[in-house]
C-alpha positions as CSV (number, residue, x, y, z in Angstrom):
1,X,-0.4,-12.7,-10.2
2,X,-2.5,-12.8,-7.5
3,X,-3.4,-10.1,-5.0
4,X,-5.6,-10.3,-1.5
5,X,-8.0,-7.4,-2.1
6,X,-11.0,-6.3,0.6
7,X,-13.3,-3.2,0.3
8,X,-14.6,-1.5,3.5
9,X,-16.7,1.6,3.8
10,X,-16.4,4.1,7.0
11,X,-18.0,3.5,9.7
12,X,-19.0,-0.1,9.5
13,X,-17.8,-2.8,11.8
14,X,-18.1,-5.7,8.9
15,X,-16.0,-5.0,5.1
16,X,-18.4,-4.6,2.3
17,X,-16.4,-7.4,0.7
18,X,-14.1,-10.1,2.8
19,X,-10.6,-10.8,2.2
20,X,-10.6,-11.9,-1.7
21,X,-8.5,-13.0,-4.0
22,X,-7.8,-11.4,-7.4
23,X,-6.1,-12.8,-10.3
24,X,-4.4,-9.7,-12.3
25,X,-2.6,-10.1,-16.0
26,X,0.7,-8.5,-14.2
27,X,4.1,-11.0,-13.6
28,X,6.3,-8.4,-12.1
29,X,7.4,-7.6,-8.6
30,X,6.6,-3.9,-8.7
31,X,4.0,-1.8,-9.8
32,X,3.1,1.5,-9.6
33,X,-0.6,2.7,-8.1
34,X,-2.2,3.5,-11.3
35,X,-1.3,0.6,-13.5
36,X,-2.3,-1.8,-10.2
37,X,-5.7,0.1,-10.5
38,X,-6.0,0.0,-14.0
39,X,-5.7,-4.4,-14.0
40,X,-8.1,-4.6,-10.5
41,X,-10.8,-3.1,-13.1
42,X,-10.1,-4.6,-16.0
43,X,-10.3,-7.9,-14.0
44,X,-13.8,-6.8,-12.4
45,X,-15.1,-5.9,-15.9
46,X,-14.1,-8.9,-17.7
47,X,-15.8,-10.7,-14.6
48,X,-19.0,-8.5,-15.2
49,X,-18.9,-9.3,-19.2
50,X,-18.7,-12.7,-18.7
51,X,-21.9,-12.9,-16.4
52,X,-24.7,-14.8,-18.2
53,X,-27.7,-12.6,-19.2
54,X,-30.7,-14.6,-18.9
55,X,-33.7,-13.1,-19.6
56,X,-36.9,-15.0,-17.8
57,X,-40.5,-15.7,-19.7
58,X,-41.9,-14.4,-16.4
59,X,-40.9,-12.2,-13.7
60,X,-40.7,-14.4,-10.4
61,X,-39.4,-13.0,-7.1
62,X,-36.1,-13.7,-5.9
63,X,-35.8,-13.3,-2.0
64,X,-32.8,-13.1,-0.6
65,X,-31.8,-15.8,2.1
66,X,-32.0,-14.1,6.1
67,X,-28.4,-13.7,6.3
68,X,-27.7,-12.5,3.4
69,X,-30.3,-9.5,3.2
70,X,-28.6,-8.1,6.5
71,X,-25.2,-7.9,4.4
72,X,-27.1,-6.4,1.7
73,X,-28.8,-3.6,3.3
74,X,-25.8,-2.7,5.6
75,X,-24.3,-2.2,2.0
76,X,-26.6,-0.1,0.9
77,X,-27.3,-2.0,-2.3
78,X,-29.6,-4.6,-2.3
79,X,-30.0,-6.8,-5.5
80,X,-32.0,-10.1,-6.4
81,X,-29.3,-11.3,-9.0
82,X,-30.7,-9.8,-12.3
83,X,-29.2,-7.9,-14.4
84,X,-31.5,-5.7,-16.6
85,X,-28.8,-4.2,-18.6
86,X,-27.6,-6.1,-21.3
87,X,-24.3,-3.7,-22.3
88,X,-21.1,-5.2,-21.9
89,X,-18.7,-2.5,-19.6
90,X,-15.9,-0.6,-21.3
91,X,-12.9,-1.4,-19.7
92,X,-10.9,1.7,-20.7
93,X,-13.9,4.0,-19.6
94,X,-14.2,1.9,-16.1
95,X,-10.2,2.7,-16.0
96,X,-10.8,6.2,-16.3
97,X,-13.8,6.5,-14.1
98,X,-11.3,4.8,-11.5
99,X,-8.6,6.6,-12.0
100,X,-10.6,10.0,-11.4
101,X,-12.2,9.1,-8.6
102,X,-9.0,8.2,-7.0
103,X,-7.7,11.8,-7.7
104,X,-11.2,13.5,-6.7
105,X,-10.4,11.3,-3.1
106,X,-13.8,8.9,-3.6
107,X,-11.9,6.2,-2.2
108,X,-8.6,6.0,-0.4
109,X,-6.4,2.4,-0.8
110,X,-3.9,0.7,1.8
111,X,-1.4,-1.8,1.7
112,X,-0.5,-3.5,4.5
113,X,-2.2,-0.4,7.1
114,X,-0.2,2.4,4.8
115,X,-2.1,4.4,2.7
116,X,-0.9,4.9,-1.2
117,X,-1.6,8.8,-1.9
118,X,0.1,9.0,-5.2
119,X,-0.6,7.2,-8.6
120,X,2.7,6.9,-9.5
121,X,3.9,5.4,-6.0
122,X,5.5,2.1,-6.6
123,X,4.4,-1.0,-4.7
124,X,6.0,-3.9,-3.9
125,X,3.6,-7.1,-5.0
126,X,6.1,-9.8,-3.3
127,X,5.4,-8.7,0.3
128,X,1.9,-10.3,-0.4
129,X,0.0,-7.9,2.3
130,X,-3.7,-7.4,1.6
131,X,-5.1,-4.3,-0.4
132,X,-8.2,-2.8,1.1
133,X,-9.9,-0.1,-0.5
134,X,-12.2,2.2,1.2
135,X,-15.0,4.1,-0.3
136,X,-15.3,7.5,1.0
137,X,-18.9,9.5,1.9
138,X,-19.1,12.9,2.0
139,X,-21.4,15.2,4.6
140,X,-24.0,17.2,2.9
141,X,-25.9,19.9,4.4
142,X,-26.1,23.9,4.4
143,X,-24.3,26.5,6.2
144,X,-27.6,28.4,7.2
C-alpha cells in the first residue's frame, strides 16, 4: 500500500523532507500506530541496505550543488553522498529504537492535522491523508 509521508522539524518554514510517497508491505484498510511505524522503518532500512557501497581508489571532494547546500544545512545534516559504514541496519533494532522514541515523545505524528498519541490507535489507510512526522528538540540549560 502506499502512504504520502512528510517529515518537518519545529520551527522551520520548509519540511525536512517534501510530500513522499512510501510503499509499505501492508494490504489492509486499518492499522494500528505501532504496526504502521514498524513497516515505515522497515521500508527505510531495506532502502538503506540496498544502497551501493562503493569505496573510491582516491578521496575526491564532492560539493554539493548551491541549492541544495541551503536544504542541507537548514537540516542540520549535511552529507556529500558517502557512506563510510559498511554495516547493513537491523530492521528489528531500528523498530525498537522507533518505537521508544515515540513513547519517550522524540517525535510526534499527524494524520490529516490530528495527532496519533497512542500506539495502539487505529488508523484508517483508505482516507489517503498525508502522514507528517515531526521531530521534536528539547531546551537545554541550567536552573542557576
Amino acid at each position: 500500500m502506499e502512504i504520502k509521508v512528510t517529515v518537518k522539524q519545529l520551527g522551520k518554514k520548509h519540511p525536512v523532507l517534501s510530500e513522499q510517497k512510501i510503499d509499505i508491505a501492508y494490504d489492509d484498510s486499518n492499522i494500528s500506530l505501532e504496526n504502521l511505524l514498524k513497516l515505515i522503518v522497515q521500508q527505510q532500512v531495506e532502502a538503506f541496505n540496498t544502497k551501493s557501497f562503493e569505496l573510491e581508489d582516491e578521496d575526491c571532494t564532492k560539493i554539493p550543488t548551491d541549492n541544495y547546500l541551503n536544504i542541507l544545512t537548514d537540516t542540520g545534516k549535511v552529507g556529500f553522498g558517502s557512506i563510510y559504514n559498511l554495516k547493513k541496519a537491523d530492521v528489528q533494532k531500528a523498530q525498537e529504537n522507533a518505537i521508544q522514541a515515540f513513547e519517550d515523545g522524540m517525535f510526534a505524528v499527524f494524520y490529516n492535522d490530528e495527532q496519533l498519541e497512542d500506539l495502539t490507535q487505529t488508523i484508517n489507510l483508505d482516507l489517503q491523508h498525508t502522514f507528517t512526522f515531526i521531530r521534536l528538540t528539547f531546551l537545554a540549560g541550567s536552573y542557576w
